[in-house]
ZADO-1210 file (C-alpha; in nm, 4 decimals, padded with zeros to 6 digits):
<atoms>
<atom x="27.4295" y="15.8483" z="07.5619" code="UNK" pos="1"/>
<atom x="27.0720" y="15.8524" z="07.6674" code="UNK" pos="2"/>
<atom x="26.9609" y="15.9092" z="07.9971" code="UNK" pos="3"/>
<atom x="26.6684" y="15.7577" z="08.1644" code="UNK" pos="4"/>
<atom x="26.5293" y="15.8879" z="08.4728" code="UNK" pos="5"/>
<atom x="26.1802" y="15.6851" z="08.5994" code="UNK" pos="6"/>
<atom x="26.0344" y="15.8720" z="08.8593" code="UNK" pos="7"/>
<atom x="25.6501" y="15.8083" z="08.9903" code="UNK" pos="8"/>
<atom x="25.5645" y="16.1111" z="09.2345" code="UNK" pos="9"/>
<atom x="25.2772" y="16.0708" z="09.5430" code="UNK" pos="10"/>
<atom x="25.0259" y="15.8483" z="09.3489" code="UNK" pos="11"/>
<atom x="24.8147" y="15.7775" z="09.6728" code="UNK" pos="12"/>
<atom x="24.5513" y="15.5389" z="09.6382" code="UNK" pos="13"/>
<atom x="24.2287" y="15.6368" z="09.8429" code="UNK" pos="14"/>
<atom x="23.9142" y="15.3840" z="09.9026" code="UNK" pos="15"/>
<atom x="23.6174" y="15.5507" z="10.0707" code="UNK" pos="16"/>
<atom x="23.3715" y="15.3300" z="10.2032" code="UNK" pos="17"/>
<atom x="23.0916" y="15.3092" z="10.4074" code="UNK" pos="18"/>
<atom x="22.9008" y="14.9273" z="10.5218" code="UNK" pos="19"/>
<atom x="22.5985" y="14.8073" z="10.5839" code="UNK" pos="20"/>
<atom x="22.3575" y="14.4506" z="10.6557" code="UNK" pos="21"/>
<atom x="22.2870" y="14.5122" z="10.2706" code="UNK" pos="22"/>
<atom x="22.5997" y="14.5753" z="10.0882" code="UNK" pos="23"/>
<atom x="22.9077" y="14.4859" z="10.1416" code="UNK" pos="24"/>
<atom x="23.2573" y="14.5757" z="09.8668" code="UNK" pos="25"/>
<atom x="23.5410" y="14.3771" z="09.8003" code="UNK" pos="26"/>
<atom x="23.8694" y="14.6028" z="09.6133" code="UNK" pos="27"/>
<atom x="24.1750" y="14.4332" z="09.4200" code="UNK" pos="28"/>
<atom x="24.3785" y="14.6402" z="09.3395" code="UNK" pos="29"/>
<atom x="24.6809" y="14.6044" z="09.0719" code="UNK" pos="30"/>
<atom x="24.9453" y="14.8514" z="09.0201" code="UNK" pos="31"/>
<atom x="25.2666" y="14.9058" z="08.8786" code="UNK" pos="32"/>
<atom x="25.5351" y="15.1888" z="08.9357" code="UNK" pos="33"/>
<atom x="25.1962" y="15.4067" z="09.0937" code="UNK" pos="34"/>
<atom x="24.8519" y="15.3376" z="09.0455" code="UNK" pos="35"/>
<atom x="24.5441" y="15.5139" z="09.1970" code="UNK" pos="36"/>
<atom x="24.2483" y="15.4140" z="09.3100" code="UNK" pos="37"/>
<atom x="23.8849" y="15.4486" z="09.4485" code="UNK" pos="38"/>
<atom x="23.6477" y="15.2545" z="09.6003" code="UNK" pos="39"/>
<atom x="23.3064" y="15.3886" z="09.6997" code="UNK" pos="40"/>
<atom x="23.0208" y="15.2264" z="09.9104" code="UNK" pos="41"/>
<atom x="22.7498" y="15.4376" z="10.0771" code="UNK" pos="42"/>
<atom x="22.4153" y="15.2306" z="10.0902" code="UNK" pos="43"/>
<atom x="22.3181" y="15.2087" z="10.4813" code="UNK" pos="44"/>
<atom x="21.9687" y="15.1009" z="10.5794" code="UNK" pos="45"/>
<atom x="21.6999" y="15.3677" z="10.6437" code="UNK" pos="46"/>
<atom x="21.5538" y="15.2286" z="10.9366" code="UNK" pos="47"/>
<atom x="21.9012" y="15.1661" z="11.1218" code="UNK" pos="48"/>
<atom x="22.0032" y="15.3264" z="11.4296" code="UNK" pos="49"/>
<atom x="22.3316" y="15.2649" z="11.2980" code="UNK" pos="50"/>
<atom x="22.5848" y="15.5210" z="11.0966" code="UNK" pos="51"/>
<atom x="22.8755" y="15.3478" z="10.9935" code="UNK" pos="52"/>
<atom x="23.1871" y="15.4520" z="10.7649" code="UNK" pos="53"/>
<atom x="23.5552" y="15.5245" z="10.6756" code="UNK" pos="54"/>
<atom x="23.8201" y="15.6056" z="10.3924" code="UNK" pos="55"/>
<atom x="24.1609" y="15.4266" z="10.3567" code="UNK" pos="56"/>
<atom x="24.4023" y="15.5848" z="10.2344" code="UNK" pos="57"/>
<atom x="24.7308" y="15.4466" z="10.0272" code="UNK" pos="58"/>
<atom x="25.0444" y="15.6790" z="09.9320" code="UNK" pos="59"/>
<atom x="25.3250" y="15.5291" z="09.7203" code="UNK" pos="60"/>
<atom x="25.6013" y="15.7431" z="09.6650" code="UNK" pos="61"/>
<atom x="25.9152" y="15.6192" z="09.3537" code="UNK" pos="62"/>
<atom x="26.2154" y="15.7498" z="09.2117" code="UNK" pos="63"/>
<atom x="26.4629" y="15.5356" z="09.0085" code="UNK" pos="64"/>
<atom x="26.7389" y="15.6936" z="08.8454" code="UNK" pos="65"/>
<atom x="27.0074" y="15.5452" z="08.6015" code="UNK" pos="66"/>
<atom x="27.3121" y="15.7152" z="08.4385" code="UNK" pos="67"/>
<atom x="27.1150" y="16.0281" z="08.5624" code="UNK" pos="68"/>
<atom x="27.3988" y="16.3288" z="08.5153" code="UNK" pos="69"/>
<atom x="27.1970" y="16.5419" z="08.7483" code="UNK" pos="70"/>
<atom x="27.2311" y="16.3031" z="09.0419" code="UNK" pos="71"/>
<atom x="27.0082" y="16.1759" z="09.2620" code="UNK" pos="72"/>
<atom x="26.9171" y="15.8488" z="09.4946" code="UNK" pos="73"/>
<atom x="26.6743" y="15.5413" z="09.4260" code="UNK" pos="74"/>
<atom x="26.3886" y="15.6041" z="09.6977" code="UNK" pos="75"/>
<atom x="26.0859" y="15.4223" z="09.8054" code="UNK" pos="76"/>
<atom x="25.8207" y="15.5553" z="10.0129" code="UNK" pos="77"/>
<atom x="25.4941" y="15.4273" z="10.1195" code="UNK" pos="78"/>
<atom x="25.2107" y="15.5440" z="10.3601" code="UNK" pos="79"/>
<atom x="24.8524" y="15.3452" z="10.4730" code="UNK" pos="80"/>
<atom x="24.5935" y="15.5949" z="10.6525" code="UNK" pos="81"/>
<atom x="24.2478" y="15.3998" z="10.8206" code="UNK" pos="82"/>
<atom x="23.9791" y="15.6223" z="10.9042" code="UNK" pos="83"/>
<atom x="23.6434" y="15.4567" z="11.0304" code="UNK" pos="84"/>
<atom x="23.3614" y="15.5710" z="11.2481" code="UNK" pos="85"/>
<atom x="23.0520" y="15.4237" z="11.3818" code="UNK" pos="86"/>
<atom x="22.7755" y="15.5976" z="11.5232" code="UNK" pos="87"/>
<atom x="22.4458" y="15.4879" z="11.7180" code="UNK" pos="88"/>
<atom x="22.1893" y="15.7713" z="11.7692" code="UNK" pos="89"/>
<atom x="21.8535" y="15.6809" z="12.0266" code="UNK" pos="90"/>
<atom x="21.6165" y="15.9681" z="12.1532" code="UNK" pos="91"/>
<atom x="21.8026" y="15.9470" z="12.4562" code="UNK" pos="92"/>
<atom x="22.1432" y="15.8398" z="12.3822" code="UNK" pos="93"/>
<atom x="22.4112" y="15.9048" z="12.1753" code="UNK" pos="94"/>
<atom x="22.7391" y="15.6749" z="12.0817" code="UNK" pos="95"/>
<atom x="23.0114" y="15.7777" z="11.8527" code="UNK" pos="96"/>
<atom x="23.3172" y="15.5141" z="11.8100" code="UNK" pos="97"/>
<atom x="23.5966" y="15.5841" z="11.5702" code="UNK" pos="98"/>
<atom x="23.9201" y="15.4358" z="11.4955" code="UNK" pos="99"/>
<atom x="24.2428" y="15.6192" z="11.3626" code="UNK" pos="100"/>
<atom x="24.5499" y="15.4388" z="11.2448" code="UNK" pos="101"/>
<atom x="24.8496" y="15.4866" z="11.0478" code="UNK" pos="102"/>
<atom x="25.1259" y="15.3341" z="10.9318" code="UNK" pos="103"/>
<atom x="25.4395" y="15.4489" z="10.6748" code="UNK" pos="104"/>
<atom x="25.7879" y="15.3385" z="10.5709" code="UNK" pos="105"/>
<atom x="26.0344" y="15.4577" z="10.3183" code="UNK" pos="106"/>
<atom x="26.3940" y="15.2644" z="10.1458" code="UNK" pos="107"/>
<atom x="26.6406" y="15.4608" z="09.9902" code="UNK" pos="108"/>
<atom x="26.9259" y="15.2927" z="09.8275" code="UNK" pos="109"/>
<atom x="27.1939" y="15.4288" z="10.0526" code="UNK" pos="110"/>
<atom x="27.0357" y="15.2846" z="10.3800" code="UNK" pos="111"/>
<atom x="27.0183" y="14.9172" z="10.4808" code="UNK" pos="112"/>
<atom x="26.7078" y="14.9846" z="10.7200" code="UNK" pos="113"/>
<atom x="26.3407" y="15.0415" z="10.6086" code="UNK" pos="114"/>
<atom x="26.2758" y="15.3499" z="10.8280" code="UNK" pos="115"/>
<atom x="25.9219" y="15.4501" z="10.9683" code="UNK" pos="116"/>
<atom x="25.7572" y="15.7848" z="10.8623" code="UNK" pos="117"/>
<atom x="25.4565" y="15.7900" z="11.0472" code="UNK" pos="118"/>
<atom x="25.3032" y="15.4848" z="11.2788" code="UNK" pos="119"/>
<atom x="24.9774" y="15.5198" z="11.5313" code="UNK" pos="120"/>
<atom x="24.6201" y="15.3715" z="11.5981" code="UNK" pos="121"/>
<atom x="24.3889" y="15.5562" z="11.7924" code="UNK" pos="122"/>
<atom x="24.0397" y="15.3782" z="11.9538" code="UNK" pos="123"/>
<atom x="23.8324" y="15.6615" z="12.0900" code="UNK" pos="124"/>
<atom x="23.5069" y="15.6114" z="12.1955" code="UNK" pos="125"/>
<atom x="23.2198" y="15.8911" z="12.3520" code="UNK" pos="126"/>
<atom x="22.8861" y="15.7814" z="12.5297" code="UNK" pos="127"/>
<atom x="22.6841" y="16.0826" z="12.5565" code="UNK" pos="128"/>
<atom x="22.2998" y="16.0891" z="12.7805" code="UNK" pos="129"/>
<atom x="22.0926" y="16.3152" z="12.5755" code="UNK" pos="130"/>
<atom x="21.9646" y="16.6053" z="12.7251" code="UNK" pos="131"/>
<atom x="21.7404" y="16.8970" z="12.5102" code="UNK" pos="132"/>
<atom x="21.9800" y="17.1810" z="12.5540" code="UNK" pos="133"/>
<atom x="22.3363" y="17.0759" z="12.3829" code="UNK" pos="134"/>
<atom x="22.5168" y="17.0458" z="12.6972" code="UNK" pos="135"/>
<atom x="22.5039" y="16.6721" z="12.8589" code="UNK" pos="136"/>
<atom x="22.6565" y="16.3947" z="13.0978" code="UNK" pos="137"/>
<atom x="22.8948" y="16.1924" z="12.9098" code="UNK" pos="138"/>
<atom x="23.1386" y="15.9482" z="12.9738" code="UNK" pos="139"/>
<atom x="23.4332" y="15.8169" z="12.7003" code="UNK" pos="140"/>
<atom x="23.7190" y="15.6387" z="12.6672" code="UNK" pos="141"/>
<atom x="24.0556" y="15.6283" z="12.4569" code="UNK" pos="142"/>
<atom x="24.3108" y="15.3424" z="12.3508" code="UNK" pos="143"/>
<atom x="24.6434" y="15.4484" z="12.1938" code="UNK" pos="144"/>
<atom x="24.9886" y="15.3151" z="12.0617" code="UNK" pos="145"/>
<atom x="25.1734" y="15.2116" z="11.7504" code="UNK" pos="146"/>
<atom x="25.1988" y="14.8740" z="11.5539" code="UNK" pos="147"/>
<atom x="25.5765" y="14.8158" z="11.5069" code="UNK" pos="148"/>
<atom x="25.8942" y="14.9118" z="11.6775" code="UNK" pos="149"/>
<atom x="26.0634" y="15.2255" z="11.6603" code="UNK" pos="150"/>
<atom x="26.4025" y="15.2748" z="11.5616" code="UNK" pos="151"/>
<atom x="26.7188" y="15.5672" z="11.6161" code="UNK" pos="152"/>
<atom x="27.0123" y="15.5420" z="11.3822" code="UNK" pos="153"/>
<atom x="27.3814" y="15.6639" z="11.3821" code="UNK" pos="154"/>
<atom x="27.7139" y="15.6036" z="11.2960" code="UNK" pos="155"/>
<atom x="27.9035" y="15.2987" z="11.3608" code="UNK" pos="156"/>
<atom x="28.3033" y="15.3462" z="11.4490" code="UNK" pos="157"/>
<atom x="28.3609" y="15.2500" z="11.0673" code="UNK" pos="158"/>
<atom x="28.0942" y="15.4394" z="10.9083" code="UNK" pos="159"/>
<atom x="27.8294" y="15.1440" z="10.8784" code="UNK" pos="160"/>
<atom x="27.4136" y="15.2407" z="11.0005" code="UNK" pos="161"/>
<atom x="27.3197" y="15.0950" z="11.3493" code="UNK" pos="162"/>
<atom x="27.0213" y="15.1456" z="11.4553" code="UNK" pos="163"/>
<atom x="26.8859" y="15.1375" z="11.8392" code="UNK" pos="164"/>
<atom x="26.4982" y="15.0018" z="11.9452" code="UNK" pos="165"/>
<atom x="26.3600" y="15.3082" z="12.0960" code="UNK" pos="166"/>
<atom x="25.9566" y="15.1747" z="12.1351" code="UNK" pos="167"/>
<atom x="25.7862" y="14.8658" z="12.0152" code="UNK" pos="168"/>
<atom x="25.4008" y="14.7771" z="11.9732" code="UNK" pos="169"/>
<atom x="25.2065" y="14.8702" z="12.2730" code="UNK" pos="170"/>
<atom x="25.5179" y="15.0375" z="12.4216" code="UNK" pos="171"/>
<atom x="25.4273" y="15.3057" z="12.5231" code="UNK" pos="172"/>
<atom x="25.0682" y="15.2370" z="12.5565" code="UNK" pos="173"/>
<atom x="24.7962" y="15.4903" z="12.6619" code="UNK" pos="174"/>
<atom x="24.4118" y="15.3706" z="12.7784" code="UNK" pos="175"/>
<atom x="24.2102" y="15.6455" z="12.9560" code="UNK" pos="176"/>
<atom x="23.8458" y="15.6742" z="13.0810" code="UNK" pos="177"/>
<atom x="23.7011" y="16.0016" z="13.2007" code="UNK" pos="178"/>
<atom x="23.3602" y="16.0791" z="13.3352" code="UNK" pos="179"/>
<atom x="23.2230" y="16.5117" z="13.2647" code="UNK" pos="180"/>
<atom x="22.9780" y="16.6817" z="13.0306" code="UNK" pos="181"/>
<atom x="23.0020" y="16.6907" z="12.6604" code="UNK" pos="182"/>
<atom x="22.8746" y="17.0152" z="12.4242" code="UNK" pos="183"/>
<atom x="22.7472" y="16.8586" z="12.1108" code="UNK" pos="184"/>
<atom x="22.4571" y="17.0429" z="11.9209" code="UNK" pos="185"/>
<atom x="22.5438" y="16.9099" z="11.5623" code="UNK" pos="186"/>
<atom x="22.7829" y="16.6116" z="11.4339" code="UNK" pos="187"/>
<atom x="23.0111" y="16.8490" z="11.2946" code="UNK" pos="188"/>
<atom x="23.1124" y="16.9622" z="11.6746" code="UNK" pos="189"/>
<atom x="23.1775" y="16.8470" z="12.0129" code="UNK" pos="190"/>
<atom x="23.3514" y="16.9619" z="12.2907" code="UNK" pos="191"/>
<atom x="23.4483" y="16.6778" z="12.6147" code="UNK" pos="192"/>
<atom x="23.5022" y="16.8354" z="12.9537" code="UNK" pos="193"/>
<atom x="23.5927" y="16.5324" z="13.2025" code="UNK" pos="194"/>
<atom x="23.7285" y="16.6785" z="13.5587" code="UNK" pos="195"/>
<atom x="23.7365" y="16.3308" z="13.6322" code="UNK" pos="196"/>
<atom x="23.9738" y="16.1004" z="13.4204" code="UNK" pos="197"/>
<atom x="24.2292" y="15.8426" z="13.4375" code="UNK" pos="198"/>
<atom x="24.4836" y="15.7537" z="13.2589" code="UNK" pos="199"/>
<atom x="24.7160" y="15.4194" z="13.2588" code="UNK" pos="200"/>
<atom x="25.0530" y="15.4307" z="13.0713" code="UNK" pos="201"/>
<atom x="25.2059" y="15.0956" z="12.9824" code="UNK" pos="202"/>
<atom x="25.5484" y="15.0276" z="12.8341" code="UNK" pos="203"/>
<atom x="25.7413" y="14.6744" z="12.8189" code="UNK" pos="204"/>
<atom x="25.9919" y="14.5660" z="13.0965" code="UNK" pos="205"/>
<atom x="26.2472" y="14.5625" z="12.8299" code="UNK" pos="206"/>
<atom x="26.2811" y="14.9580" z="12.8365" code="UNK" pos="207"/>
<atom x="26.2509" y="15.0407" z="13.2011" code="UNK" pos="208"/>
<atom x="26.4604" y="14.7261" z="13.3729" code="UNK" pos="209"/>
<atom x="26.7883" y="14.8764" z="13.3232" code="UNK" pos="210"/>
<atom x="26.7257" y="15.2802" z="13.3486" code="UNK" pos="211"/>
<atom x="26.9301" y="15.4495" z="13.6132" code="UNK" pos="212"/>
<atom x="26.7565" y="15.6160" z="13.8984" code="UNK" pos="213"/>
<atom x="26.5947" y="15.9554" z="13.8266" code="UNK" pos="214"/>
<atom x="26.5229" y="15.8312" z="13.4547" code="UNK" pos="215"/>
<atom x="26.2052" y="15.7182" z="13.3027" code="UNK" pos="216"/>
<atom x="26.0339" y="15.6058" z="13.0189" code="UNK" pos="217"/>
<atom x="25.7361" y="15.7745" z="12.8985" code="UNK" pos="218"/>
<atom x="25.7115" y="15.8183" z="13.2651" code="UNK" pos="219"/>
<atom x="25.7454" y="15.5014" z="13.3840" code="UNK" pos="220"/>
<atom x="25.9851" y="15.4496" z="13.6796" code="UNK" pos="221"/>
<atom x="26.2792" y="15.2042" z="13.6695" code="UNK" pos="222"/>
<atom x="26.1643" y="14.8141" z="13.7115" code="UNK" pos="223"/>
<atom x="25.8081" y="14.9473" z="13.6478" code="UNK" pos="224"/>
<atom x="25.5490" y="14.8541" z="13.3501" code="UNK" pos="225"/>
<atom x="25.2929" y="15.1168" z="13.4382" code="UNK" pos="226"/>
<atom x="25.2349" y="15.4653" z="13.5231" code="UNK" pos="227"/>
<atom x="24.8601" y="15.6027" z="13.6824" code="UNK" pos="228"/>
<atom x="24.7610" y="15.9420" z="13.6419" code="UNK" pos="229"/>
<atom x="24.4205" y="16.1107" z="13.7781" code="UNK" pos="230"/>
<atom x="24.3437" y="16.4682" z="13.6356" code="UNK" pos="231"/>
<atom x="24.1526" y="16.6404" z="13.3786" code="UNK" pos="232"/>
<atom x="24.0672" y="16.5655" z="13.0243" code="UNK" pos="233"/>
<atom x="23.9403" y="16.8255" z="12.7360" code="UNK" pos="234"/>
<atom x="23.8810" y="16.7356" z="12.4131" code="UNK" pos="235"/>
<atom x="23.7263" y="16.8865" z="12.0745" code="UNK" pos="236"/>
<atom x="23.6592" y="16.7780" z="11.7229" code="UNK" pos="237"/>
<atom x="23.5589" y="16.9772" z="11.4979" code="UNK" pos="238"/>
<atom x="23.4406" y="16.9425" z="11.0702" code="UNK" pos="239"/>
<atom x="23.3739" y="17.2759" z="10.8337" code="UNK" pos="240"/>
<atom x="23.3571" y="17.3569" z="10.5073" code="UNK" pos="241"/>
<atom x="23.6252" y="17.5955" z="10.3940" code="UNK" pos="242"/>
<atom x="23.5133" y="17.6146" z="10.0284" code="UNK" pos="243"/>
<atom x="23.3141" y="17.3730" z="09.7512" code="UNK" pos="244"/>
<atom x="23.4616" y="17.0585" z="09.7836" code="UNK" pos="245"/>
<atom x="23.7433" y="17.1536" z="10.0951" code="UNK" pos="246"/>
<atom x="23.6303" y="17.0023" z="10.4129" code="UNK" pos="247"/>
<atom x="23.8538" y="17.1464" z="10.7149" code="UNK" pos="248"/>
<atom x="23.8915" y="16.8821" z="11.0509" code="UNK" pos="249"/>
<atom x="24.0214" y="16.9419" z="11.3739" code="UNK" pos="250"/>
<atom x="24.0641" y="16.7329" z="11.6723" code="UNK" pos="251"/>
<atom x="24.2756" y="16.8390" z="11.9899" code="UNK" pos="252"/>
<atom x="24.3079" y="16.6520" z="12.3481" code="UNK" pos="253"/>
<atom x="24.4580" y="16.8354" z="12.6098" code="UNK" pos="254"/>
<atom x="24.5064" y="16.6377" z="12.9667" code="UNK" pos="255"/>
<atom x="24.6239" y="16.7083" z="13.3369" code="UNK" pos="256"/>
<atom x="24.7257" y="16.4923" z="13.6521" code="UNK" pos="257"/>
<atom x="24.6200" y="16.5750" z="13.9694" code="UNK" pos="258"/>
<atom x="24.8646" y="16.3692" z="14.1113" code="UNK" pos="259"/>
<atom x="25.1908" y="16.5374" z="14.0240" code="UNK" pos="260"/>
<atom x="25.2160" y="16.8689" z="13.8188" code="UNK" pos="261"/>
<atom x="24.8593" y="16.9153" z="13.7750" code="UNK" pos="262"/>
<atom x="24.9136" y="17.3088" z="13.5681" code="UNK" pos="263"/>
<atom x="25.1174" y="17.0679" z="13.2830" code="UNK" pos="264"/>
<atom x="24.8742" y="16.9839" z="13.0338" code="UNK" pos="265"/>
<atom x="25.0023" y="16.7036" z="12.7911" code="UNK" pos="266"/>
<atom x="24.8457" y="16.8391" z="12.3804" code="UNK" pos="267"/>
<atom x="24.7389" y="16.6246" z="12.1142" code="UNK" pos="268"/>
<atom x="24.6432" y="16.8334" z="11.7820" code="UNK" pos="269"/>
<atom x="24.5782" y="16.7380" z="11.4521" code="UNK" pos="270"/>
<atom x="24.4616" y="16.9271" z="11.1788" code="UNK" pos="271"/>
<atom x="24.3603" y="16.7477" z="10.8507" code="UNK" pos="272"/>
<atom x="24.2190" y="16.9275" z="10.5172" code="UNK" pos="273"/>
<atom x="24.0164" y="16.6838" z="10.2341" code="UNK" pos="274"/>
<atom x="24.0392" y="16.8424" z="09.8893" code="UNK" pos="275"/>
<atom x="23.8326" y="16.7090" z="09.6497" code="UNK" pos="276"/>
<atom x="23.9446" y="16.8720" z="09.2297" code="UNK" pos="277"/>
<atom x="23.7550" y="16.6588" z="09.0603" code="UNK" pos="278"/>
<atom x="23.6170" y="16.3175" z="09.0098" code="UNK" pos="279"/>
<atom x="23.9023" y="16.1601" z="08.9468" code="UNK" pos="280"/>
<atom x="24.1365" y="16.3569" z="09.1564" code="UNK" pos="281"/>
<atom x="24.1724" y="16.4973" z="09.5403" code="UNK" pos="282"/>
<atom x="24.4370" y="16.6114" z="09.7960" code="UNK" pos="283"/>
<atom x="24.4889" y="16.5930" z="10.1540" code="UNK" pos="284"/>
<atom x="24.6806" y="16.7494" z="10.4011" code="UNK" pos="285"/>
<atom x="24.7599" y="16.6815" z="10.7805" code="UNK" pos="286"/>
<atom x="25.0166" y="16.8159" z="11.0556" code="UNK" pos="287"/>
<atom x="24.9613" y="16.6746" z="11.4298" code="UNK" pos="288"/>
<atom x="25.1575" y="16.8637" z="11.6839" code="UNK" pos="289"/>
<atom x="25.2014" y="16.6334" z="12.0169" code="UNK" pos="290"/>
<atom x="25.3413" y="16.7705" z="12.3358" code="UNK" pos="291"/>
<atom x="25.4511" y="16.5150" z="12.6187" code="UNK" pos="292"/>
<atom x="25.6876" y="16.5732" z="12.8635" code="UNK" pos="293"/>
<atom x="25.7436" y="16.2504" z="12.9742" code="UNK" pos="294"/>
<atom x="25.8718" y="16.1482" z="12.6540" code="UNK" pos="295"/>
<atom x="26.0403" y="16.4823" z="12.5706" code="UNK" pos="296"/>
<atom x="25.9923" y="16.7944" z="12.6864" code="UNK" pos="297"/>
<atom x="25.9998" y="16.9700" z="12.3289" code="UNK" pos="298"/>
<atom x="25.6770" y="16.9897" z="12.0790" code="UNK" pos="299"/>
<atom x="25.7045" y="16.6750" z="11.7950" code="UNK" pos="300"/>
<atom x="25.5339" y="16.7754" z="11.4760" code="UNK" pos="301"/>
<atom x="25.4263" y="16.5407" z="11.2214" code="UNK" pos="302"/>
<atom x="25.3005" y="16.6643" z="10.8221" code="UNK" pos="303"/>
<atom x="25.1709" y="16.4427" z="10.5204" code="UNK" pos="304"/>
<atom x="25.0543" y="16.5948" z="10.2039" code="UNK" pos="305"/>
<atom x="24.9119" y="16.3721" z="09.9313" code="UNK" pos="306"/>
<atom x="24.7622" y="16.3979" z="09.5782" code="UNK" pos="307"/>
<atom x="24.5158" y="16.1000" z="09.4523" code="UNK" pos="308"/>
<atom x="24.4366" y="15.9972" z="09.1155" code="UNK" pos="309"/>
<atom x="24.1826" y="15.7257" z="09.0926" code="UNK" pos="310"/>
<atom x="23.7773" y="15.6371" z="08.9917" code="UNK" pos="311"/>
<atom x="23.4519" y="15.5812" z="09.1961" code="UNK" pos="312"/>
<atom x="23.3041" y="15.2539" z="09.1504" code="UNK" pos="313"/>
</atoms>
C-alpha cells in the first residue's frame, strides 16, 4: 500500500512596500498548496516632507494526510499581518502615524467552526512640537479593536461543538487622547509621557443589557455602552539592530485612571524580531503580552513565528 502524506509547512507570503506621487505597485499573486512571495517598492520623492511605508505579511499553514499509518488531522491555517507608517518631518514639527492590524484563522477537519488565531488593528498617531534638546510638548492619540467576532467553544450535552459570541467588531473598542512631553532624539526611539489622558471604552448593548449587577464588560456597567477613564499614559517604541540583517522592535503602553484605582496600570507589550537569511528567504517572530483587568485579571500572551520564501521585484 502506498502512503501519501501532503503537507505544506508556514510558507508566509511577505510584500514590503513603500508609496509615493511617482510610483505606485500593483501584486497578483497565484499560489497553490503554499506559495511565497515579495513585493518591493521604495522610490519616495526627494523633496517631500513626506515618509511613507509598510510590509504585509501572509502566512498559510497545510497538512493533508491520507491512509497516513502514523496518524494525524487535515489542518488549515492562515494569518494576514499590515504594517504601515507615515511620517511628516518640518523644522518645527514632527508627525508620525502608523497603523497595525492583524487578522488569522485556522480549520481542522474535526471542528465545524473556523476559529480565530490572532485578530487586532491598531491607529496610533503622535504630534510632537520640536524643540532643540530631545525632550518636547507632544500630544497623540490611539484607536483600537478587532474586525470580526470572537468566539468560546465547548461541549454540547451530546458531544457536538457550540460555540458562544464573546466580542464582535468594535466591541470592545478603545480611543484615547493624551496631552505630555515626548523624548525622541532619533526615529529609532521615543518615549510618550502624557499625565494627562483620556480614554473612552465602547462595547455594543448586546453584551452589557443583560449582565447581573456587580458584573461588567471590559468595564462597562450593566445597560451601559461606554466607560471614561482620566489618568496617565506612557508609551515607548523602540528599533535596534541585534546582528546583520536582525532588526529587534519593541513597543509597550502602560496606562492609569485617576478616577478609580489609579496605582493599576493596564500593559500593552509587543516584541517583534525581522530576520532577513537571504534574498529569497526571512523569518519573523512576535509575542505581545496584554494585561487588562477589566477583561481579566490574568496576563494574555499572544506568539507568531513565521518563515518566508519569496523574490523582490
Amino acid at each position: 500500500m502506498l502512503n501519501l502524506q501532503k503537507e505544506n509547512l508556514q510558507v508566509r507570503q511577505n510584500w514590503k512596500f513603500s508609496s509615493s506621487n511617482k510610483t505606485r505597485g500593483f501584486l497578483y499573486l497565484v499560489f497553490l498548496f503554499s506559495t511565497g512571495i515579495i513585493f518591493a517598492q521604495s522610490e519616495i520623492e526627494k523633496d517631500s516632507l513626506w515618509t511613507k511605508g509598510g510590509t504585509i505579511n501572509v502566512l498559510f499553514n497545510q497538512a493533508n494526510f491520507g491512509e497516513w499509518l502514523g496518524g494525524g488531522t487535515n489542518s488549515f491555517n492562515g494569518i494576514v499581518n499590515l504594517d504601515y507608517e507615515l511620517h511628516r518631518l518640518e523644522e518645527k514639527w514632527d508627525w508620525t502615524t502608523t497603523f497595525d492590524a492583524s487578522l488569522g484563522f485556522s480549520k481542522t477537519e474535526s471542528s465545524n467552526f473556523y476559529k480565530k488565531t490572532v485578530d487586532h488593528f491598531e491607529l496610533n498617531s503622535v504630534l510632537i512640537r520640536k524643540k532643540t534638546n530631545p525632550w518636547s510638548f507632544s500630544t497623540s492619540t490611539n484607536i483600537k479593536s478587532q474586525w470580526v467576532a470572537g468566539y468560546e467553544f465547548s461541549e454540547g450535552s451530546t458531544g457536538e461543538e457550540i460555540k458562544n459570541k464573546t466580542t464582535a467588531f468594535f466591541s470592545p473598542l478603545y480611543a484615547r487622547i493624551g496631552v505630555g512631553i515626548t523624548y525622541k532624539k532619533t526615529r529609532s526611539f521615543s518615549l510618550q509621557i502624557e499625565p494627562v489622558t483620556a480614554r473612552l471604552i465602547y462595547v455594543g448593548s448586546q453584551f452589557t443589557d443583560n449582565l447581573a449587577t456587580g458584573e461588567t464588560f471590559f468595564g462597562v456597567a450593566p445597560n451601559e455602552q461606554t466607560r471614561f477613564e482620566m489618568g496617565l499614559s506612557i508609551a515607548a517604541q523602540g528599533k535596534w539592530p541585534l546582528f546583520p540583517n536582525v532588526i529587534l522592535n519593541n513597543k509597550i503602553n502602560l496606562i492609569s485612571n485617576y478616577l478609580k484605582e489609579f496605582k493599576n496600570f493596564d500593559l500593552d507589550y509587543t516584541m517583534g524580531i525581522d530576520m532577513k537569511i537571504n534574498n529569497f528567504m526571512s523569518a519573523q517572530f512576535e509575542l505581545q503580552l496584554l494585561y487588562d483587568d477589566n477583561a481579566i485579571a490574568k496576563i494574555q500572551t499572544r506568539q507568531v513565528f513565521g518563515v518566508s520564501f519569496g523574490f523582490s521585484i
